[in-house]
N, C-alpha and C positions, 0 to 999 in steps of 0.2 A: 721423199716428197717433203716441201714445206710445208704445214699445216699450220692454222691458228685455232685455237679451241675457244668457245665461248662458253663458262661456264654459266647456269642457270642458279639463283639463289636456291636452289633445292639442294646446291653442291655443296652447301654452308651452314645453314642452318638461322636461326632466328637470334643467339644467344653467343657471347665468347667461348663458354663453354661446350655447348652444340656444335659448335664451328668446328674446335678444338678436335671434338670427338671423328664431326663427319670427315673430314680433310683425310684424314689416314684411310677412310673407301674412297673418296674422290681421287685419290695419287695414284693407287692400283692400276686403273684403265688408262691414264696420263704416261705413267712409265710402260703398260704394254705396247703403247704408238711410239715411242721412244725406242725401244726394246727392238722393233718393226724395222728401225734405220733412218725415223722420221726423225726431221726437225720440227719440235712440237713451241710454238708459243702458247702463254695462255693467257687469257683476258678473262675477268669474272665481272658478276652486278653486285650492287651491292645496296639494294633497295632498305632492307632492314636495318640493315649494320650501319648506313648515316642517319637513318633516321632518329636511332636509336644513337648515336654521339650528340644529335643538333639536339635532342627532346633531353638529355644531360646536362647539356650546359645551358639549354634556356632554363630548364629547374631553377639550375646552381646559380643564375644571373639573379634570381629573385630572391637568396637566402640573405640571412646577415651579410655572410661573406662576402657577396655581390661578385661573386665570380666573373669577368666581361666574358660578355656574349658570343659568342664566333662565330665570323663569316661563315654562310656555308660550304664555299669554296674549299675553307681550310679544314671541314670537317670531314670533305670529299679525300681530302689528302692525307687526314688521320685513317680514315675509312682503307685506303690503299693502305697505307703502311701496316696497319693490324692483320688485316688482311693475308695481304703477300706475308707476312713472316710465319702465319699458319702454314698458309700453302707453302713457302719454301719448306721450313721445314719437313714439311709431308711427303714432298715430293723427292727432296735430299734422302731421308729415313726410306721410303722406299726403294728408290734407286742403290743406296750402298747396299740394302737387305738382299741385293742381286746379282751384287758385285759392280754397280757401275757407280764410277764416282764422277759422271757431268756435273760439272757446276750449276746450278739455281739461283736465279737472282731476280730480286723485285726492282721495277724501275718507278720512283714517285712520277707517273705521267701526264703530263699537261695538251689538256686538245683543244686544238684551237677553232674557235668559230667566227662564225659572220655576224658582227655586230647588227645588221640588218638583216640577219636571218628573222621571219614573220614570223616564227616562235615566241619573240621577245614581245611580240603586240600581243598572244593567246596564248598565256600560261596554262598549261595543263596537268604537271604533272605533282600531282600530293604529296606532301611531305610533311615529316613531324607530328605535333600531338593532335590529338582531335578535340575543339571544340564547340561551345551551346554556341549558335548564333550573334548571341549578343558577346560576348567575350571575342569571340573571333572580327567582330565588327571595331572592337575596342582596339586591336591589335594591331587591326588594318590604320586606324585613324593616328596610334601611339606611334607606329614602326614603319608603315608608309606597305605592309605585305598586302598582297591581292590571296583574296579568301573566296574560297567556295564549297558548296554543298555537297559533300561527297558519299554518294550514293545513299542515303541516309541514316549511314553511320553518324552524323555530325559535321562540323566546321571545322576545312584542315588548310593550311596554307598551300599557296600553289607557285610554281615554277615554270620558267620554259623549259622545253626539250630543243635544244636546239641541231639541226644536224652537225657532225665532224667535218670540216674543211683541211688540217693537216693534225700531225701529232708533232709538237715541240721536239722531241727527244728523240725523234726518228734514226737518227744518226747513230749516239750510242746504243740505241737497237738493234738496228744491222750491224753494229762491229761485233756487239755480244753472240745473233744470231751467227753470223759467218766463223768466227772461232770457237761453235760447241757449244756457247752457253745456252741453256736453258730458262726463258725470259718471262716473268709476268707482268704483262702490260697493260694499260689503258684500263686499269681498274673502274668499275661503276661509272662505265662510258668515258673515263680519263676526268681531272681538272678541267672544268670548262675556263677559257681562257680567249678575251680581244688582244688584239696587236694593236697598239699604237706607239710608233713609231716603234723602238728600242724594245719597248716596254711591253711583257705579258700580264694583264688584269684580269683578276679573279672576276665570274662573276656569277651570281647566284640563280645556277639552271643545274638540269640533269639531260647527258647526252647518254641517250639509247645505246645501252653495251655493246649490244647487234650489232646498230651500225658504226660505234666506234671498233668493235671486232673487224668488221668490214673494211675501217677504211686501215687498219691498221696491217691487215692482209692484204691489201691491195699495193702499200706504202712497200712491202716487204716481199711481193710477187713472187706470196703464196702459191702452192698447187691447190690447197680445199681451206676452204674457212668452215667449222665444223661448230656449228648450233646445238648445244644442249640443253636438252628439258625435262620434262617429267614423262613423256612420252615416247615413244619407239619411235612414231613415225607420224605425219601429217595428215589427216581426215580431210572428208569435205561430209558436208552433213553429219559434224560431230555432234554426239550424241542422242541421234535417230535411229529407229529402226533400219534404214538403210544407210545406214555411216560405213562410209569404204574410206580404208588406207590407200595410203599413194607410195609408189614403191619411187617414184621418179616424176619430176613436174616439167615441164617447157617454162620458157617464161612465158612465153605465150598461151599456155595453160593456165598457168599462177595465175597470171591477171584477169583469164577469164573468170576465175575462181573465185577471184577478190570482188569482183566485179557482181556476182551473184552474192558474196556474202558468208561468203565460209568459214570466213578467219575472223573471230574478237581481236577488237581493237586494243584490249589491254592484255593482248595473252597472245596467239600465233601469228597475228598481220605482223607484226614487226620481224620476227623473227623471219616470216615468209621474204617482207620487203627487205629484208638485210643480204636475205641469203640470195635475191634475185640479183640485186646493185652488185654485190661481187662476182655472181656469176657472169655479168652482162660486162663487167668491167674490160674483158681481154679475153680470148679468143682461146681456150683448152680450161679455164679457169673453172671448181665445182664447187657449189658448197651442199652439205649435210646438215641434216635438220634429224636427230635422234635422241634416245637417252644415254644418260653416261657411260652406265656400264655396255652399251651397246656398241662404243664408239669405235673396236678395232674390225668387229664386224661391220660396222658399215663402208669403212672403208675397204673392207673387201667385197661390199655388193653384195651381203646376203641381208645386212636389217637398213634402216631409216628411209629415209627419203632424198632424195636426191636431185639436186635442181641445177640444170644444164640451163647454159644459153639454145 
């Protein structure tokens, strides 16, 4: 089977060195689906890890030195690069510890969106350092960023989420997938990136790992596109007296589901709507909603949740 993995930031950790450490358990369950016969891609987020490059270098813009500032496109791009050279290596180091020497390789991925996707009118999603109101208003007025109240932590800059419409490098994908290679793709939902004419433009949003996992499975006509998180399996009345696990969803269940209110909007509706759009995409196509280490069991039907057309 084709699979594509999504990893969840719990696969990484907060920190270079956190990363460094978790990566060597996250390889484990990656090379038992390998191990399986699968063709495994893998896609991760990387929520922390740019935030923590962009909140570096706007420090560094304010010292003597005056560091320039960097797009955040290109911090999305450092963000992949640091990234995948954890994971490859982890994933390398486990596989030869088993005797298998598939090759690993990171691809710097660029995804391409809709300049008129409505995302870009209602930034939503936060990024970087947190400040007072008034400092955050200063920022807005200095640098032209849209700032909001974020939960009342403080004032943090915001972005669109815009959806995935292709992946740039889709090509050298499939050649690496079809000859063996072992691919990390579409890092922290890929490079966001317009087409005009010729020309690919960065431009300062964050596309949903999910659904760039999704569309990047879809691009690649995957068997499972495989969502991991912090949890086994998908609730409904999570965290009530009566919170029931879901072994398997319709998508016509999901929506009833979403539709009563089951799923946080910053936490399982995405992962739910990612995992639906791929399922709904083609006709035997499944995806998985579990945790890491759970992941070779659930492709065998004994743990996660599992969401059919």
């Amino acid at each position: 089977m084709r699979i594509v993995v999504a990893l969840g930031g719990n696969a990484l950790g907060k920190t270079p060195e956190q990363q460094l450490s978790l990566v060597k358990n996250t390889a484990k369950p990656i090379v038992d689906l390998i191990e399986q016969g699968n063709e495994v891609i893998i896609a991760h987020g990387n929520g922390p890890q740019v935030g923590m490059i962009n909140l570096a270098l706007e420090i560094a813009s304010q010292t003597k030195a005056k560091t320039p500032e960097m797009p955040f496109p290109e911090c999305g791009a450092m963000s992949q690069g640091y990234i995948g050279y954890h994971l490859q290596n982890a994933i390398r180091e486990e596989l030869l510890s088993r005797g298998n020497n598939k090759p690993v390789a990171t691809i710097v991925t660029q995804v391409i969106v809709d300049k008129d996707d409505p995302a870009f009118e209602n930034p939503t999603k936060p990024i970087g350092s947190f400040y007072t109101e008034e400092e955050a208003k200063k920022l807005s007025e200095e640098k032209g960023y849209i700032v909001k109240e974020d939960a009342g932590r403080g004032w943090r800059r915001v972005v669109p989420s815009p959806m995935p419409v292709d992946v740039a490098e889709k090509e050298t994908i499939k050649t690496l997938v079809e000859n063996g290679h072992i691919v990390i793709t579409v890092g922290g939902g890929g490079i966001p990136v317009v087409a005009e004419g010729n020309s690919l433009i960065g431009v300062p949003a964050v596309i949903d790992k999910d659904f760039a996992s999704g569309k990047i499975a879809e691009i690649l006509d995957a068997d499972y596109l495989i969502i991991l998180t912090a949890v086994e399996r998908v609730a409904i009345n999570f965290g009530k007296p009566n919170q029931k696990e879901l072994n398997k969803m319709t998508l016509a269940e999901a929506e009833k589901y979403i539709k009563e209110g089951h799923f946080a909007p910053g936490s399982m509706l995405p992962k739910v709507n990612a995992a639906m759009k791929f399922a709904a995409s083609k006709d035997g196509r499944k995806s998985l909603i579990t945790a890491l280490e759970s992941a070779r069991e659930g492709i065998e039907g004994k743990t996660g949740t599992l969401v059919v057309k």
